[in-house]
C-alpha positions, 0 to 999 in steps of 0.5 A: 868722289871723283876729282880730274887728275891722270899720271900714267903707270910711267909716272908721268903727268898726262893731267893735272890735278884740278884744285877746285875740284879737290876743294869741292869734293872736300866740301862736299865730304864734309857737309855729310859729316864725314871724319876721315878722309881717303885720298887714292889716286890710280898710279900714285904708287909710281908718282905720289905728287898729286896725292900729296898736292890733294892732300895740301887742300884737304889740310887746308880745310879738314878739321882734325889729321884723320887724312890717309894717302893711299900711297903713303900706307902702300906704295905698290901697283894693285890699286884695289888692295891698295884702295881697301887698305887706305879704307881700313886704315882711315875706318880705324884711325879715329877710333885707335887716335881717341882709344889711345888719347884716353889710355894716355890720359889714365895713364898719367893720371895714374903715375905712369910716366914711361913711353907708351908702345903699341904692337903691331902687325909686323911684329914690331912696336910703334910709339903711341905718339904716331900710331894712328898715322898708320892704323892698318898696321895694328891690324893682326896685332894679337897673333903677331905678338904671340908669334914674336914672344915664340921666336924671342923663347924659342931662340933662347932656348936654342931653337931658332926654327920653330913652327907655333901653334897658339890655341886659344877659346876660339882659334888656332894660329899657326906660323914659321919661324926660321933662323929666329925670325918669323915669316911676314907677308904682305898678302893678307885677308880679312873677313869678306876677303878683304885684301891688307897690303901691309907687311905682317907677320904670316899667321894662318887662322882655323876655326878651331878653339877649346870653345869650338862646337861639335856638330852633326852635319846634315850628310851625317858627318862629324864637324868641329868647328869654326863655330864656336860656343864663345864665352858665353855660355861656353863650353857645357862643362862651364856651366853657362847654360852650354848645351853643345858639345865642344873640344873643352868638354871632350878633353873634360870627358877624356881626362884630361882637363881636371874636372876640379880645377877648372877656371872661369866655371858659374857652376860645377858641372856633374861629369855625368851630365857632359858625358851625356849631351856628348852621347845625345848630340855626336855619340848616338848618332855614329854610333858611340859612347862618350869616350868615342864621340870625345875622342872622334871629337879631338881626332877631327880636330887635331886633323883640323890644326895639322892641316894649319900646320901643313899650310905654313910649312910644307905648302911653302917648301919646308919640311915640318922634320927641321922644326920644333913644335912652339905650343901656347895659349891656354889650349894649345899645350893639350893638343901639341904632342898629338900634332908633333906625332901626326906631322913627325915633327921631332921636339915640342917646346911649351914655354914657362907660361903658355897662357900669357905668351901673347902679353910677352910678345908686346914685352920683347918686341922691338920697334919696327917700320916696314917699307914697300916700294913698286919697281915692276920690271923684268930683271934684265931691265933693272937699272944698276944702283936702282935697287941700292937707291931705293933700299937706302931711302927707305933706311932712311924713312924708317931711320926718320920715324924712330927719331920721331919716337924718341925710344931708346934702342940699342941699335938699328938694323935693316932687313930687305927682301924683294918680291919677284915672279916670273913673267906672266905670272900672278903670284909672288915669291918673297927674295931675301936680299943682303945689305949689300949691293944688289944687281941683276945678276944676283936678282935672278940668282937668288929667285930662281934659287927661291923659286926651286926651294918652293916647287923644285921647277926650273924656267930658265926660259922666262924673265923674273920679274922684279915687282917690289922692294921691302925693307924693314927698319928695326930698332933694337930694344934692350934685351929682357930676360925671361927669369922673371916668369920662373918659379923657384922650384926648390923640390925633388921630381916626386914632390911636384906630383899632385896626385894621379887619375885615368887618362884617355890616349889612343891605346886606351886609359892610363893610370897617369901621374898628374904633375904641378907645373910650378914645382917641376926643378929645372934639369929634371927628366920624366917620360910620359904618360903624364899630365902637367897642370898650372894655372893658365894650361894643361900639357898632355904628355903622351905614353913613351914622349920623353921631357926635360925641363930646361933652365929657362923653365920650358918643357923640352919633349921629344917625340916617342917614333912611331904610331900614337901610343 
């Protein structure tokens, strides 16, 4: 519903807002049963006053908090982004307020008396307590928190540039890690290419999971995924009455999922029936037999997850050589050396426990709040101390809110960056900025050196233009240690092997040692092939890959050079 009300892009009032107007669109909203309420005015971004002036009525006659100002959520040009994402996070704030208020509640009931943090998109925590002020921010949660967990092992175990790699039933989630602190955007897009202007952790999704189907297309071409067999009923070899083959069933077929040990099946699944609908579906019609269509089957996929990998390194300027490969999720560890081999990434890391990585990232994340300001002027235009003056207010704001939340932290630290093109372009390019202070000169300095780094092109001839200013303001939590995810392997090397079966790889089958992961002593060194098993993953080792098992429990596997083995 409209109101009467116009403050130009300069931020100046051209018309005031009508009150009377706001009151009856109020009424009016809520006559229709309405429960959350949107205020998004076009400039606000430059001047919020008469979002906040609206705001004040609509308090006045609203009946619960559920009211969301476009400009507070994001304080940036671009009024349709800015609009969708005021619309998602009034969509789920009262859903999130009741969720929240009831686990609260059982909590308590239950004898927990500690604060209650909930993870967010940026890969930061908030307290329960004001969450849902901000609800967008929860969106992307999950990826985010197993993101977070990777940088807090990786740098632990002394690797502070990692690509992840997080499969799971349904998906692949890749994203960059560099000096220990993973990548954000605030350019990301749900479903229905629904743009989501809030700082969140740079996570690149594929359709591509154990449960992802195997298909036929009407060309006569091989497809894997992004459809999936789900939970229910899954993959064929879990005995839910699946019938298409999957990436799950073509690692069964291979040998390299224990046909005896697998989780979460209703009913026992003969080898022979899986190998069967594999030839039915996708062998017979390229012409294979069960072993080729299931290695067609992860060629095609692994091909699918590279291409992932590719997106947040190399499309952005780094070279996937200067990482490691941090591999997690319940899949994830069966496919990671194969990509590391395709990408000629060097090592491989697969933490202590790959299937729970994701709930470790709640665990270690610290507090966060993120800020974004629209300044949108070419650099020489900048006014000196205008770029300070806004990086320490929003220091501020965010010192303001973890004060609101009364969790302890061990420090506050503040992260900037800037968001920047040059004239006449669309696309910004994230500018790392120090604490200190920041002037023109060093703007246009640190972009085109940015700018150089993405696509090795100099303009010298065309302005930068400076269009946002972002600030992160963390509050450092107490450190935890991961000891408490080890075992305490007290055997020899021979000991932890369990027994020995024929495995697929490129080269053919393998007689191939099978090892339990729980039991593998830290220091100890083996080469493949081999497979390690536990209960929540499977790791592949592939023929001539070396791996050390180091202090922190995490498989350290260097790269055999070369072609697949």
């Amino acid at each position: 519903m409209e109101v009467d009300e116009r403050i130009d892009a300069d931020g100046e009032i051209l018309r005031p807002l009508d009150r009377s107007e706001v009151e009856a669109a109020v009424a009016a909203l809520l006559s229709q049963g309405v429960e959350s309420l949107v205020i998004h005015f076009l400039h606000a971004y430059i001047n919020p006053s008469h979002e906040r002036k609206a705001a004040e009525v609509a308090r006045a006659m609203w009946p619960n908090n559920h009211i969301t100002l476009g400009s507070a959520l994001v304080s940036e040009f671009r009024e349709y982004e800015r609009g969708v994402t005021a619309a998602v996070n009034a969509a789920i704030q009262p859903v999130l307020h009741r969720y929240i208020a009831r686990l609260e509640t059982e909590l308590r009931a239950r004898g927990y008396d500690r604060e209650l943090l909930i993870m967010q998109g940026n890969g930061g925590t908030v307290s329960a307590r004001i969450v849902a002020e901000a609800a967008v921010n929860t969106v992307m949660s999950g990826p985010a928190s197993g993101v977070i967990a990777a940088a807090y092992t990786a740098v632990e175990a002394g690797f502070p540039n990692v690509v992840t790699y997080d499969m799971g039933g349904t998906s692949s989630d890749v994203a960059l890690i560099r000096d220990g602190v993973p990548l954000v955007s605030s350019e990301i897009e749900l479903e229905y290419a629904m743009p989501i202007h809030v700082p969140m952790v740079d996570v690149h999704t594929i359709g591509a999971g154990g449960g992802s189907i195997a298909r036929i297309d009407e060309a006569g071409m091989l497809r894997v995924g992004p459809q999936s067999a789900g939970a229910t009923p899954g993959p064929i070899c879990f005995g839910r009455g699946g019938l298409q083959p999957t990436i799950a069933d073509a690692n069964l077929v291979l040998g390299r999922l224990n046909h005896d040990a697998l989780l979460a099946v209703t009913g026992k699944v003969p080898l022979d029936h899986v190998r069967s609908r594999l030839v039915e579906t996708v062998g017979r019609p390229l012409g294979l037999d069960a072993e080729g269509a299931a290695a067609a089957i992860l060629r095609i996929a692994n091909d699918r997850m590279a291409g992932a990998i590719r997106m947040v390194s190399l499309s952005r300027g780094h070279d996937p050589r200067d990482f490691v490969l941090f591999a997690f999720g319940g899949a994830g560890p069966l496919h990671a050396t194969a990509l590391a081999r395709e990408l000629a990434i060097p090592r491989v890391l697969i933490p202590a426990r790959p299937g729970i990585t994701n709930a470790l990232g709640c665990i270690v994340a610290d507090l966060r709040h993120d800020f974004v300001r629209t300044v949108n002027k070419p650099v020489p235009l900048v006014e000196n101390g205008m770029v300070c003056e806004i990086l320490q207010a929003q220091i501020a704001e965010g010192k303001a809110l973890l004060a609101r939340e009364a969790i302890e932290v061990e420090e506050v630290v503040a992260i900037h960056r800037a968001e920047m093109q040059f004239e006449g372009q669309s696309h910004l390019l994230a500018v790392e900025l120090p604490a200190g202070k920041v002037d023109r000169d060093f703007l246009q300095r640190a972009f085109e050196a940015a700018y150089w780094q993405r696509f090795e092109v100099a303009l010298p001839e065309i302005r930068a233009v400076l269009v946002n200013l972002h600030t992160a303001v963390i509050g450092r939590r107490r450190r935890v240690s991961l000891a408490a995810l080890l075992d305490t392997a007290s055997g020899t090397l021979a000991e932890a092997v369990t027994g020995r079966r024929r495995v697929w790889f490129t080269a053919g089958w393998r007689e191939t040692p099978i090892y339990r992961r729980e039991s593998l002593p830290r220091g100890a060194t083996f080469s493949g092939p081999a497979i390690v098993e536990q209960l929540d993953a499977t790791t592949v080792i592939e023929p001539g890959d070396r791996v050390v098992i180091d202090e922190l429990g995490n498989l350290v596997i260097t790269i055999a050079p070369g072609e697949a083995p």
